[in-house]
C-alpha positions in Angstrom: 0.0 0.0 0.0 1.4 3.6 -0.6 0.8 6.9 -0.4 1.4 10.0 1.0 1.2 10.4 4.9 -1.3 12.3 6.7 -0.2 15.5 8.8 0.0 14.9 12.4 -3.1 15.9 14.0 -2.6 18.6 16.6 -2.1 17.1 20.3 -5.5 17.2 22.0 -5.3 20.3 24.6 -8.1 21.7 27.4 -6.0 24.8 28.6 -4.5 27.5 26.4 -1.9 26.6 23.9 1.2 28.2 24.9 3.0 27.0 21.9 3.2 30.6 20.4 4.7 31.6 24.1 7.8 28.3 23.8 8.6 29.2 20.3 9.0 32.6 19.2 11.2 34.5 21.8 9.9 37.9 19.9 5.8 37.0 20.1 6.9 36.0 23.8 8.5 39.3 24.8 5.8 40.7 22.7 2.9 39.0 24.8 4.3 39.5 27.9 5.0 43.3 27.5 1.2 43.8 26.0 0.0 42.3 29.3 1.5 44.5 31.5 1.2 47.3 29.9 -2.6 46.4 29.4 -3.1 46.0 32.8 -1.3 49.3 33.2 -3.9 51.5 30.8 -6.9 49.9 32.5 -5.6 51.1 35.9 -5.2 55.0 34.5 -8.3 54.3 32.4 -10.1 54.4 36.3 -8.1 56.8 37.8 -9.2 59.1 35.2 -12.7 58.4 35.8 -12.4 58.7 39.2 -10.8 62.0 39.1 -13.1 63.6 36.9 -15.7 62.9 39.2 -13.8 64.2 41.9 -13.1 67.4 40.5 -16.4 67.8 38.9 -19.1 65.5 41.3 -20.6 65.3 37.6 -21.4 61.7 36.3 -22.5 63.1 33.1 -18.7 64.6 32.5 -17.3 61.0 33.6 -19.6 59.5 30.9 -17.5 62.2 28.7 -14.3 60.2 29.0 -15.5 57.3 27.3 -16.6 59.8 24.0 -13.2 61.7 24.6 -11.9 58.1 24.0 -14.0 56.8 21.6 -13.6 59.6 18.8 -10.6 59.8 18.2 -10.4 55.6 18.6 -12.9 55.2 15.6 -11.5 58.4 13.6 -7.9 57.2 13.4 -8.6 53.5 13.5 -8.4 53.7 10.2 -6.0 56.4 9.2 -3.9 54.2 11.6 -4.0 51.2 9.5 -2.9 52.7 6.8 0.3 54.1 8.4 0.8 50.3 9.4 1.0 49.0 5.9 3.1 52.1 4.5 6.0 52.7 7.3 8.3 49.8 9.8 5.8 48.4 12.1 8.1 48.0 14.7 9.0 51.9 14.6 5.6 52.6 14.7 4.3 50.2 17.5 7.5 51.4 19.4 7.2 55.5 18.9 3.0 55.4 19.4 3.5 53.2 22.5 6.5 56.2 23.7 3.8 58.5 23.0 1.5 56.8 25.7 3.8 56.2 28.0 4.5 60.5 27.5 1.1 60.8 28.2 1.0 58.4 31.3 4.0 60.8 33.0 2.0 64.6 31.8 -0.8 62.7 34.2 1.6 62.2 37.1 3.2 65.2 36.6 -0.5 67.3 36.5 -1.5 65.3 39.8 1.7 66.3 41.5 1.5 69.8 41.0 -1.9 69.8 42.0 -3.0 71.2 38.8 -6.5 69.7 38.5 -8.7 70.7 35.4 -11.0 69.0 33.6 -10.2 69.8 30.3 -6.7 68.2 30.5 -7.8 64.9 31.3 -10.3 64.9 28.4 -7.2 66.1 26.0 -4.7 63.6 27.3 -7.3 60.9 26.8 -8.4 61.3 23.7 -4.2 61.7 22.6 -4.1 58.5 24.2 -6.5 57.1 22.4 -4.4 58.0 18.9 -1.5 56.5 20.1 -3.7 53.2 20.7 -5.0 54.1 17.1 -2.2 54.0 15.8 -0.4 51.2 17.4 -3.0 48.7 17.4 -3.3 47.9 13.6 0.6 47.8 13.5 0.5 45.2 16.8 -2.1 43.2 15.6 -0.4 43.0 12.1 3.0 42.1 13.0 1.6 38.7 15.0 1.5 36.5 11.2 5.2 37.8 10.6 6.2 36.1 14.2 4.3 33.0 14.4 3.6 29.9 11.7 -0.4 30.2 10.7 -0.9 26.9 12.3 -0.5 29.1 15.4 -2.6 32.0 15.4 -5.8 30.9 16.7 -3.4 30.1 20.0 -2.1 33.7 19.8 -5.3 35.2 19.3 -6.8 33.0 22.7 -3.8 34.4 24.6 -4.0 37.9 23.5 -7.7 37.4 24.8 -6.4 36.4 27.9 -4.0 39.5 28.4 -6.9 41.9 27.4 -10.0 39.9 29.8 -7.1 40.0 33.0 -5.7 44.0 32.4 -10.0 44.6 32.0 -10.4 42.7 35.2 -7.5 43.5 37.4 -6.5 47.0 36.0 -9.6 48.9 37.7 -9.1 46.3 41.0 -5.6 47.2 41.3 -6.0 51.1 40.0 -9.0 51.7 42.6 -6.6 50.5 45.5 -3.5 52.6 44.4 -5.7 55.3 43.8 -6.7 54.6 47.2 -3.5 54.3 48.9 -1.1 56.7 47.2 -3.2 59.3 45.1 -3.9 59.5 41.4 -0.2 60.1 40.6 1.2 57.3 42.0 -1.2 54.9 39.4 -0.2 56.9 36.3 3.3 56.8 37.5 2.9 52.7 37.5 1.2 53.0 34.2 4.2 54.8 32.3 6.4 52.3 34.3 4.5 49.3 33.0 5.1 50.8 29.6 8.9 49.9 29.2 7.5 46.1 29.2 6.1 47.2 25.7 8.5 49.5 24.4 11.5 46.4 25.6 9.4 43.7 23.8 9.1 46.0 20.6 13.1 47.3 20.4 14.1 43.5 20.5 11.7 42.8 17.1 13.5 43.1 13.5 12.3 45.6 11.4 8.9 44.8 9.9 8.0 46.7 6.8 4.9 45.5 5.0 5.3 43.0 2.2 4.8 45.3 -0.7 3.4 44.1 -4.2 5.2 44.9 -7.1 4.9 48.7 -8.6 2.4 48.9 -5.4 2.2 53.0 -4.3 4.6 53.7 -1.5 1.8 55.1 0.5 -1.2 53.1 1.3 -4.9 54.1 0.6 -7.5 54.0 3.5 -9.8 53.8 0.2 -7.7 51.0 -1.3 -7.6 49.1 2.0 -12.3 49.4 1.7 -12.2 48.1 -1.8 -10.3 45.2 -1.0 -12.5 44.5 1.8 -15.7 45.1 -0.6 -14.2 42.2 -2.4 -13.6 39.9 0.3 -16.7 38.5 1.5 -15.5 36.0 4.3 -13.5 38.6 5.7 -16.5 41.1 5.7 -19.0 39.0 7.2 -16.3 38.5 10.7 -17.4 42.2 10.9 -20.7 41.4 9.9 -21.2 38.4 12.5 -19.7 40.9 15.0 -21.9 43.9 14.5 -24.5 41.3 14.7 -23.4 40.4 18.1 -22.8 43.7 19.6 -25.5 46.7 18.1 -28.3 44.0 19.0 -27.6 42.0 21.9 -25.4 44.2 23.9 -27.2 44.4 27.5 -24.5 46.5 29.3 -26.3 49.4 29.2 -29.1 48.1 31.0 -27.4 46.4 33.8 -27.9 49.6 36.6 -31.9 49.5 35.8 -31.7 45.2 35.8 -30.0 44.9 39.2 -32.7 47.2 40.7 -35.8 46.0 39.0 -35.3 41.9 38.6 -32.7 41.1 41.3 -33.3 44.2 44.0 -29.5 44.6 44.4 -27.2 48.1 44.1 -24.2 49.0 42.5 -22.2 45.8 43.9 -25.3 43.8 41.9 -23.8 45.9 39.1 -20.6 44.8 39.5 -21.2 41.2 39.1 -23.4 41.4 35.9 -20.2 44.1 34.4 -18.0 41.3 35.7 -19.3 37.8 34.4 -18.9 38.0 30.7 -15.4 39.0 31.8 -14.9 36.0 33.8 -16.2 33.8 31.0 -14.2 35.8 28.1 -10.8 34.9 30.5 -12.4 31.3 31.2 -12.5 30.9 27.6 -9.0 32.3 27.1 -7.5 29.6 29.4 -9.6 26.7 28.1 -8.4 27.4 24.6 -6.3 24.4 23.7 -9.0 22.7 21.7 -9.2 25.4 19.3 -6.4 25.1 17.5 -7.7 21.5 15.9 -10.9 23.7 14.2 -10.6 24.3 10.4 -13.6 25.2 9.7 -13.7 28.8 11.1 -16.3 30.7 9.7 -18.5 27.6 11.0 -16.8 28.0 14.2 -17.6 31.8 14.3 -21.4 31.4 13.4 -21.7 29.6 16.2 -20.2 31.4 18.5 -21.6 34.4 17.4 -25.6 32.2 17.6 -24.3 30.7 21.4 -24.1 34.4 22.4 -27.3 35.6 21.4 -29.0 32.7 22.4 -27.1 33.3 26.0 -28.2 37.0 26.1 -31.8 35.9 25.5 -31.9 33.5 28.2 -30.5 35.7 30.5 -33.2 38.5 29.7 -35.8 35.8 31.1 -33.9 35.2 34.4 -34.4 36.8 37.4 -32.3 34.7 39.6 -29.2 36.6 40.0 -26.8 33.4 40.1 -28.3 31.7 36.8 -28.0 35.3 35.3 -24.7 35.5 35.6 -24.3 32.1 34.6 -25.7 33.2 31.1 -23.9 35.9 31.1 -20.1 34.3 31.6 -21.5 31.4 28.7 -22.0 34.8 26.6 -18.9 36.1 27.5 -16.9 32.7 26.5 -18.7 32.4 23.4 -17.6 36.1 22.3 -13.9 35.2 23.3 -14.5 31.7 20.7 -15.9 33.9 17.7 -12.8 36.9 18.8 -10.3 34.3 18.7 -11.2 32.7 15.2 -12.6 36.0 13.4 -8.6 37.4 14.3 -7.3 34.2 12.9 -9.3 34.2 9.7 -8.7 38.4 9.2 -4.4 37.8 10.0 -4.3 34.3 7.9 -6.5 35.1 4.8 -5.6 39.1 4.6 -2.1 39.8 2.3 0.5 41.6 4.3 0.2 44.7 2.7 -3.3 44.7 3.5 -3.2 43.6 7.1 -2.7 46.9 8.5 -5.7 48.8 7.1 -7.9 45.4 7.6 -6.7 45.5 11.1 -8.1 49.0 11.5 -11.4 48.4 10.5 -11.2 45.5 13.5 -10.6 48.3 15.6 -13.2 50.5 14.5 -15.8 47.9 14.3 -15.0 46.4 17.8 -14.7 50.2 19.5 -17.8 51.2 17.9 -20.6 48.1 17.9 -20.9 47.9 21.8 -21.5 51.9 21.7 -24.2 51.4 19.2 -25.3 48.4 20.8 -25.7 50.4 24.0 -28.3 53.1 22.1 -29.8 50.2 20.5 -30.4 48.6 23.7 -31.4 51.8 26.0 -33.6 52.9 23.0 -35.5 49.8 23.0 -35.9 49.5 26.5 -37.3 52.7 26.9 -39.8 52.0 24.1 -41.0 48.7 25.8 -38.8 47.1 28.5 -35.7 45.8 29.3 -36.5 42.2 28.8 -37.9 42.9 25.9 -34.6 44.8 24.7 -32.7 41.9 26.1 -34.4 38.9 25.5 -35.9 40.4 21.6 -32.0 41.8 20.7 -30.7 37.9 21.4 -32.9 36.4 19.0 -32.6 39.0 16.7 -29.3 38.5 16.8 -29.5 34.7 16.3 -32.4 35.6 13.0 -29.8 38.6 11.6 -26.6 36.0 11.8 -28.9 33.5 9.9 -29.8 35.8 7.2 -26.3 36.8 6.9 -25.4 33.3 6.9 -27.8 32.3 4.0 -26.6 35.3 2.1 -22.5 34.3 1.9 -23.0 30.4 2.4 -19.3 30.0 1.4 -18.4 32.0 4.9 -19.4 28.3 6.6 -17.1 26.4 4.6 -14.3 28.7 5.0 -11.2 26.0 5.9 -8.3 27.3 7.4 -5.9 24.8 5.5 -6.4 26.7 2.4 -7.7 30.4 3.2 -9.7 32.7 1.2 -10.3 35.9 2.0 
């Protein structure tokens, strides 16, 4: 008998897959530096909160923050990109990541010398969110230069898993410094933590984008949409997501749950906030399986389905416990679609595209849970929250089928031979 031999099947895992971590020294600086620092921006992300409600008492300015953050996020997400696919990535992961650490020290510096003013910390945070513009696509982009493709979906679960902790134990850790030492002493940490990042990111090579031949030395924003238009299995990962997150996005509702179905306060609050965390970073540890999927865009509509059938289960509950139950199996499914949806944009996306694509990601993930939250205080306030909850699950579920029916090829998308 002959033939050719079968490729090893991948060994069977339960945790995460910390091949990427054993085998490239550079991903594994890389990694390690992102999690710190991550944890670093979460703490200063509070601390800013919490000041601005200290010098104002005004929950409506705090609320301002997160817009101060968010334009500038979506604006240059994709101006960003585009940088990332013209200049070194490196040099621009490692001067945007100096540029937040800048900003991190003007914060300490304000706090020391007592100059307290609104205005700054809404200027310094939307700058910060530039530099996050900016170094995000050219971050996300360099991962397929360090790692084979066989290992990306284990990259992708471990970056979920440095950005589920920082979200979890950055506000923990920044509320208690705040606490303990004042404002300036957690912006001090957070420029600290930065040299983690800007280390990992001096050791890489350079990393220019693979250029096609007679190509235009500076990329197109426009060029980088056309392509997408002609990709459809990368345009439905932002489809699938938007599904997720403008309809079944219940965040916005949790003060007005906790009061009215489980009688609770802001700790009640807490625990709904925290349990899609907790099942995001549960999902991110238990990841090991995923690398044996091929069929991604399978994998993804499932996910995608699992979380809106979660979040309209949990709009039927009014136990708090089985709530939040729902609520980290919503969470885990989110990391499974994240996880694969990154693989499939990084593996099936040319190099000189990645960048641009990458920005996009950013724009789509920074601006579907803020549309999800209108959409989901809109609706409540037109009928109820269980309504909002329970009816923006299943739309979500009826929109991903339709979607699905549209670009059948999406589900057969194999990762053996991608196709954008």
């Amino acid at each position: 008998m002959t033939g050719t031999t079968s490729p090893p099947r991948p060994p069977r895992r339960v945790l995460a897959d910390l091949t990427p971590l054993r085998t490239s020294p550079d991903y594994r600086r890389l990694w390690i530096g992102g999690t710190i620092s991550w944890i670093g921006q979460a703490m200063t992300a509070l601390a800013v909160s919490l000041q601005v409600y200290d010098i104002t008492g005004s929950s409506f300015c705090v609320g301002l923050v997160g817009l101060f953050s968010l334009v500038p996020l979506v604006a240059f997400g994709l101006y960003g990109g585009a940088v990332a696919d013209t200049v070194d990535r490196r040099a621009l992961g490692l001067y945007s990541s100096l540029g937040a650490a800048a900003l991190s020290i003007a914060l300490a510096s304000a706090a020391l010398l007592d100059y307290h003013r609104v205005w700054f910390l809404y200027a310094v945070v939307a700058l910060q969110a530039v530099c996050g513009a900016l170094s995000g696509p050219a971050r996300s982009a360099m991962i397929p230069r360090l790692l084979p493709a066989a290992q990306l979906p284990a990259a992708n679960a471990l970056n979920s898993v440095t950005m589920t902790s920082g979200t979890m134990a950055g506000p923990m850790l920044g509320g208690m410094i705040v606490g303990w030492w004042g404002y300036q002493a957690a912006y001090l940490i957070d420029a600290v933590t930065f040299c983690a990042a800007l280390y990992a990111m001096w050791r890489l090579p350079p990393m220019r984008p693979d250029r096609a031949e007679g190509a235009r030395g500076r990329a197109s924003v426009l060029d980088g949409l056309r392509f997408l238009g002609t990709r459809p299995n990368i345009r439905m990962t932002f489809f699938s997501d938007l599904a997720a997150m403008v309809l079944a996005q219940p965040k916005a509702l949790f003060p007005a749950i906790a009061v009215l179905w489980y009688g609770g306060d802001a700790k009640t609050v807490g625990l709904l906030v925290a349990a899609p965390a907790f099942g995001a970073l549960l999902g991110g540890l238990l990841s090991g399986w995923q690398g044996r999927i091929r069929r991604h865009g399978l994998a993804i509509l499932l996910a995608v389905a699992a979380w809106g059938l979660a979040i309209a289960v949990f709009g039927l509950t009014r136990n708090l416990w089985l709530g939040l139950l729902f609520l980290a199996a919503a969470g885990w499914a989110d990391t499974v679609s994240m996880v694969f949806r990154s693989t499939m944009l990084q593996a099936a996306t040319p190099d000189e595209m990645r960048g641009r694509l990458q920005g996009v990601f950013i724009v789509v993930v920074a601006g579907g849970p803020r549309l999800g939250d209108f959409f989901a205080g809109t609706a409540a306030e037109l009928a109820s929250p269980a309504m909002a909850i329970t009816g923006g699950g299943l739309g979500c579920v009826l929109v991903l089928g339709l979607l699905a029916l549209r670009w059948r090829g999406f589900a057969r998308y194999d990762a053996r031979s991608p196709r954008a």
